[in-house]
C-alpha positions as CSV (number, residue, x, y, z in Angstrom):
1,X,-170.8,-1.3,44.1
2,X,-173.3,-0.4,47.0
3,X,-170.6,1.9,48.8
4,X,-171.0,5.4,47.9
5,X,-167.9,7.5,49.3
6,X,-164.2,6.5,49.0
7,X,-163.5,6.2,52.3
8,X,-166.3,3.4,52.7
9,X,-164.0,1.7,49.3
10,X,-160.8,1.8,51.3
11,X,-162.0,0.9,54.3
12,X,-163.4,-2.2,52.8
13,X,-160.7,-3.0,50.7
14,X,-158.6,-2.9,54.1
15,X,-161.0,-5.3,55.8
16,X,-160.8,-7.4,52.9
17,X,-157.1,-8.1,52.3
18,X,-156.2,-7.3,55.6
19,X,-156.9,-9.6,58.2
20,X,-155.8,-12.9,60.3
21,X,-152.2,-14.0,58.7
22,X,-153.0,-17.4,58.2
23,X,-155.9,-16.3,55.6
24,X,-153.7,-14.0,53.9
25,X,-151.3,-16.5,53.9
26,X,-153.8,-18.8,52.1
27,X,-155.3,-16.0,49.8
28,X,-151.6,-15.6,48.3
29,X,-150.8,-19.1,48.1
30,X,-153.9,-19.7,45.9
31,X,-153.2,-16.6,44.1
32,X,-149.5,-18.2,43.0
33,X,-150.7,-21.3,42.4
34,X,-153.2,-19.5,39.8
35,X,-150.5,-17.4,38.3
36,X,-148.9,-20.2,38.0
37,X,-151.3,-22.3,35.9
38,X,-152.2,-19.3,33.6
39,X,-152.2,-20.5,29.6
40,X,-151.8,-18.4,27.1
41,X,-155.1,-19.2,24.4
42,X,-154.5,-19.3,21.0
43,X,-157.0,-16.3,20.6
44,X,-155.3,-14.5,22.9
45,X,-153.1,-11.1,22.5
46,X,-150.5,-10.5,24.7
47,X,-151.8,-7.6,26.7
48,X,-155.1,-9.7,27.6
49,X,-152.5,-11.9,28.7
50,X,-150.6,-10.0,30.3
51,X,-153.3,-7.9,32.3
52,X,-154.5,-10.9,33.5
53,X,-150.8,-12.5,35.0
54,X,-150.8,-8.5,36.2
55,X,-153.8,-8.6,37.8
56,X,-153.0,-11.2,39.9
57,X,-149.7,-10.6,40.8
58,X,-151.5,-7.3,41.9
59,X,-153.5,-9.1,44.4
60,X,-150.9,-10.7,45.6
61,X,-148.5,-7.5,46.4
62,X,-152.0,-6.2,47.9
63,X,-151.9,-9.3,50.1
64,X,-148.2,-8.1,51.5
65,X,-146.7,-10.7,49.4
66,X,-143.0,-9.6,47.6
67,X,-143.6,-11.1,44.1
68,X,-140.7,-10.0,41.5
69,X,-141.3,-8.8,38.0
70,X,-138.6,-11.4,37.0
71,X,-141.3,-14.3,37.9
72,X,-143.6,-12.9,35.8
73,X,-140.9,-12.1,32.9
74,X,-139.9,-15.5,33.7
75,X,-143.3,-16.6,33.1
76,X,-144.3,-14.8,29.8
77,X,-141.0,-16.3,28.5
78,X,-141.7,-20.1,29.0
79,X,-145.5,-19.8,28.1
80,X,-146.4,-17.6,25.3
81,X,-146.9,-19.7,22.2
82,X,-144.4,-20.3,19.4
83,X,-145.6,-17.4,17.0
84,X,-143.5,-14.9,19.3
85,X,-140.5,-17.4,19.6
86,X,-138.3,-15.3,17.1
87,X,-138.9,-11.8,19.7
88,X,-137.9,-14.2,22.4
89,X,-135.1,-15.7,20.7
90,X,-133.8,-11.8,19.4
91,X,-134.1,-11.0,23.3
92,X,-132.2,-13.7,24.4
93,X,-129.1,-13.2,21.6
94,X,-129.1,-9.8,22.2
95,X,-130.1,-8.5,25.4
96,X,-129.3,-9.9,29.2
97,X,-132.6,-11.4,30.3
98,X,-132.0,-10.6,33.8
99,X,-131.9,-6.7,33.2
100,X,-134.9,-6.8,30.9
101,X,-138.1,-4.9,32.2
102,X,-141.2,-6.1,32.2
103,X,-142.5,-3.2,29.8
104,X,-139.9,-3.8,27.4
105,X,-140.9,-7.3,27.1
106,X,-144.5,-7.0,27.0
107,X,-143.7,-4.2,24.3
108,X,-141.4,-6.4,22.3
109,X,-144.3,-8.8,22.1
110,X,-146.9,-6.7,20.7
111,X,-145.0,-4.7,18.3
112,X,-144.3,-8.5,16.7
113,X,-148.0,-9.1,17.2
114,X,-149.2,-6.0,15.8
115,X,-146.5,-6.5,12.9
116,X,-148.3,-10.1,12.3
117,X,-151.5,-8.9,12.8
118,X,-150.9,-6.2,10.1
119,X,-149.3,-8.8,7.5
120,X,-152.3,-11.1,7.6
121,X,-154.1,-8.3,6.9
122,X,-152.3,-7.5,3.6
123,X,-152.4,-10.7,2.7
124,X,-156.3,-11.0,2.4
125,X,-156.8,-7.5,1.1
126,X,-153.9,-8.8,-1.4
127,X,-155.7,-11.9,-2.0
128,X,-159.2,-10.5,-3.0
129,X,-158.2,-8.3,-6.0
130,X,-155.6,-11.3,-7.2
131,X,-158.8,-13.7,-7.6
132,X,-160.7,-10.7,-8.9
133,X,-158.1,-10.4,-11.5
134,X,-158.1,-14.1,-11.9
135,X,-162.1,-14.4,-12.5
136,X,-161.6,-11.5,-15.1
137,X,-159.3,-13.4,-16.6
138,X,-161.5,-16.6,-16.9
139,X,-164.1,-14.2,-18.4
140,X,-162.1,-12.6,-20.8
141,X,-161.3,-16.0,-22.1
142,X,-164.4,-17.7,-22.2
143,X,-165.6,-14.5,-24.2
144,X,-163.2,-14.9,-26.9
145,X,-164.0,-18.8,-26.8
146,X,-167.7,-17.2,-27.6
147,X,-166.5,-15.2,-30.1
148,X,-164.1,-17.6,-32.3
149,X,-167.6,-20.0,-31.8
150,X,-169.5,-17.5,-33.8
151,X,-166.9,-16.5,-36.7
């Protein structure tokens, strides 16, 4: 944040992540090992998810590091929680995993979240006027109850 120009940016960047082997060799290892132990949250969406394995994998490309977009397919596929295990069971009966891009499968994932997402959403907008309806119900009953009571 304290540089001003670009060049200053890059230059420190370069000092950074370039460097002595042996530390970049450390700085990648520790980066895999913490893509590796990524969890997807409960709360999470994919893309938060997503950014985050891609922001790492990032760092570790920066680092000089070859790191395939199949490990990270690979990765999204094992760990993202069961409420997407009907995308990834579609994917797998009808596509070849091994050719799928990483878009397409990020994609995939939040069209089915933003399809859930938009259900649960009908479903309490459905649900208020329902019990509305309901308590109007109640009330039309209880005011004929009145009303036989005073014939």
């Amino acid at each position: 944040m304290s540089l001003k120009s670009a060049k200053d940016v890059w230059n420190y960047l370069k000092k950074e992540y370039t460097g002595d082997e042996r530390i970049c060799g450390m700085q990648s290892l520790n980066l895999i090992r913490e893509f590796k132990l990524q969890q997807m949250k409960d709360s999470e969406t994919i893309k938060k998810y997503s950014n985050g394995l891609l922001g790492i994998v990032n760092k570790v490309r920066l680092l000089g590091t070859d790191f395939s977009d199949c490990k990270i397919i690979e990765k999204i596929l094992v760990i993202v929680l069961e409420r997407y295990e009907a995308s990834i069971t579609t994917l797998e009966n009808t596509k070849d995993l091994s050719k799928i891009t990483l878009a397409e499968l990020i994609n995939t994932l939040q069209a089915q979240e933003q399809r859930r997402l938009m259900r649960q959403d009908h479903i309490v907008e459905g649900a208020l006027p329902a019990k509305y309806q309901e308590n109007g119900k109640e009330k039309k009953e209880i005011f004929q109850e009145i009303s036989s009571f005073k014939q």
